[in-house]
C-alpha positions as CSV (number, residue, x, y, z in Angstrom):
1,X,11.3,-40.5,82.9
2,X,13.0,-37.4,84.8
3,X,11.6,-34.5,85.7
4,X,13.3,-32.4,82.7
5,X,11.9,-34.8,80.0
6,X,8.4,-35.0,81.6
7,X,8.1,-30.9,81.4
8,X,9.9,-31.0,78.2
9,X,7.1,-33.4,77.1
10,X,4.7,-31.6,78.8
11,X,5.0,-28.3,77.2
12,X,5.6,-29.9,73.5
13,X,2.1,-30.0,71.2
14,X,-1.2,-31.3,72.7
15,X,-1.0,-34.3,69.9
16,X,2.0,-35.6,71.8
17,X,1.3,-35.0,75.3
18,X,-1.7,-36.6,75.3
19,X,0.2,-40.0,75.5
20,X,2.9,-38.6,78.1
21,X,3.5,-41.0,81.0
22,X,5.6,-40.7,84.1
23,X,6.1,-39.1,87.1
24,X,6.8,-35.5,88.1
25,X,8.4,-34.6,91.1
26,X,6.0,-32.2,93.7
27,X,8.3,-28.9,93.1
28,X,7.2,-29.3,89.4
29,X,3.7,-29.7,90.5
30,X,3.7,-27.0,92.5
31,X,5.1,-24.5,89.7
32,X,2.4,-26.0,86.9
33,X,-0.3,-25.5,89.3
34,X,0.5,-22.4,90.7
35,X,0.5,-20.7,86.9
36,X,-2.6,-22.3,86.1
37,X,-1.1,-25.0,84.0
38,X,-2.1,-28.1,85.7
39,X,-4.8,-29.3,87.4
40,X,-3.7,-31.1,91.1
41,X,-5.9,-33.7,91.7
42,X,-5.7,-35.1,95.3
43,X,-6.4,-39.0,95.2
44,X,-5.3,-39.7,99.1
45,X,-7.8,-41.5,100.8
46,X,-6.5,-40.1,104.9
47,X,-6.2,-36.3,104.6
48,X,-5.4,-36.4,108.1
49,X,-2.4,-34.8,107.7
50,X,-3.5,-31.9,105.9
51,X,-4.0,-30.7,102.4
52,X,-3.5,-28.7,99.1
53,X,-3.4,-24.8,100.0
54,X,-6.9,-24.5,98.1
55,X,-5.3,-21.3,96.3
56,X,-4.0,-23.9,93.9
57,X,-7.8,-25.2,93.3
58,X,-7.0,-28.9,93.8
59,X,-9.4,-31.0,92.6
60,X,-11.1,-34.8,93.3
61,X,-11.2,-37.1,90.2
62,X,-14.5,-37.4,89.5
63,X,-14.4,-33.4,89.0
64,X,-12.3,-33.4,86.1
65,X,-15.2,-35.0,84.3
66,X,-17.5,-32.3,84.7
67,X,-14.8,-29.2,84.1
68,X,-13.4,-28.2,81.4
69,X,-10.1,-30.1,80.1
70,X,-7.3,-28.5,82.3
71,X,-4.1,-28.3,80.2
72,X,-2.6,-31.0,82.5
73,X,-3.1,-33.2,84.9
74,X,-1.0,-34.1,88.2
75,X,-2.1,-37.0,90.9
76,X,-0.9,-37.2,94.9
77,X,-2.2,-40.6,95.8
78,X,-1.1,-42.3,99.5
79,X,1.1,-44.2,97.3
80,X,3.1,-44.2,94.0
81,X,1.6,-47.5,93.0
82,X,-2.1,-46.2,93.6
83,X,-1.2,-43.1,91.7
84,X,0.1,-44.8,88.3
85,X,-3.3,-46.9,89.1
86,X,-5.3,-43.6,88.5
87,X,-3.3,-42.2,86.2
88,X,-4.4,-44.8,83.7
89,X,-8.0,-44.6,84.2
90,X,-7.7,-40.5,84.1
91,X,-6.2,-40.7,80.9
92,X,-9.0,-42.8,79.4
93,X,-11.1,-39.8,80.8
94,X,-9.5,-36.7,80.2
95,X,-8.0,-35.4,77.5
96,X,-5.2,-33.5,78.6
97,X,-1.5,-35.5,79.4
98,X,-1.4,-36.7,83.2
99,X,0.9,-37.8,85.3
100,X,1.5,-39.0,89.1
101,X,3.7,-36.8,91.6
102,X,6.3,-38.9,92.9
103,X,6.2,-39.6,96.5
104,X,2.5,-38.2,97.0
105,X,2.0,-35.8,99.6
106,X,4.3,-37.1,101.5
107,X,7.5,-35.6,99.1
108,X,5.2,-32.3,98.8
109,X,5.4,-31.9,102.3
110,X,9.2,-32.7,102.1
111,X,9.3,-29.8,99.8
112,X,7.9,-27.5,101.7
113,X,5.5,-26.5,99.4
114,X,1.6,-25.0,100.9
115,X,-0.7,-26.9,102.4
116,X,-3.7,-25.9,104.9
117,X,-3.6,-27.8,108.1
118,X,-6.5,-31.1,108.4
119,X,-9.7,-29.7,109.7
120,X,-10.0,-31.2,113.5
């Protein structure tokens, strides 16, 4: 799944993005969280090299659980494999369509997109 079909998805009725799987790249991330239409959820187990600018409220996964359903959901995991891994197990716990940013953190800060420098 590209990027255009996994927003295309995304934005279609809740009944079908419920099941919607893939990837999405970090610049399409970014946009859905910075309008408040996706929840970030940052799965990396070394922050060491920084993290989510917190102006886009990025979350842990066991927080979804205890907010409200965000309209979607986006994983940065260390690696792609790890990130499909929690992908699954969100969706069994969420209901709202999730899906894992290719290339973690790693292609966000490729992108150029915000981040706050790791705490010392």
């Amino acid at each position: 799944m590209n990027d255009t079909s996994a927003q295309t998805q995304l934005f279609t009725s809740p009944a079908t993005t419920a099941t919607v799987a893939g990837h999405v790249s970090a610049r399409a991330a970014y946009q859905f969280a910075l309008y408040a239409r996706a929840a970030l959820v940052d799965a990396r187990r070394d922050r060491s090299t920084g993290a989510i600018h917190p102006d886009l409220a990025p979350r842990l996964a066991d927080e979804l659980a205890a907010a409200p359903a965000p309209q979607r959901v986006f994983v940065l995991a260390d690696t792609d494999d790890e990130a499909a891994t929690l992908v699954e197990q969100l969706r069994a716990a969420v209901r709202a369509p999730v899906a894992a940013v290719t290339g973690g953190f790693g292609a966000w800060l490729e992108a150029g997109l915000p981040v706050v420098a790791a705490s010392a």
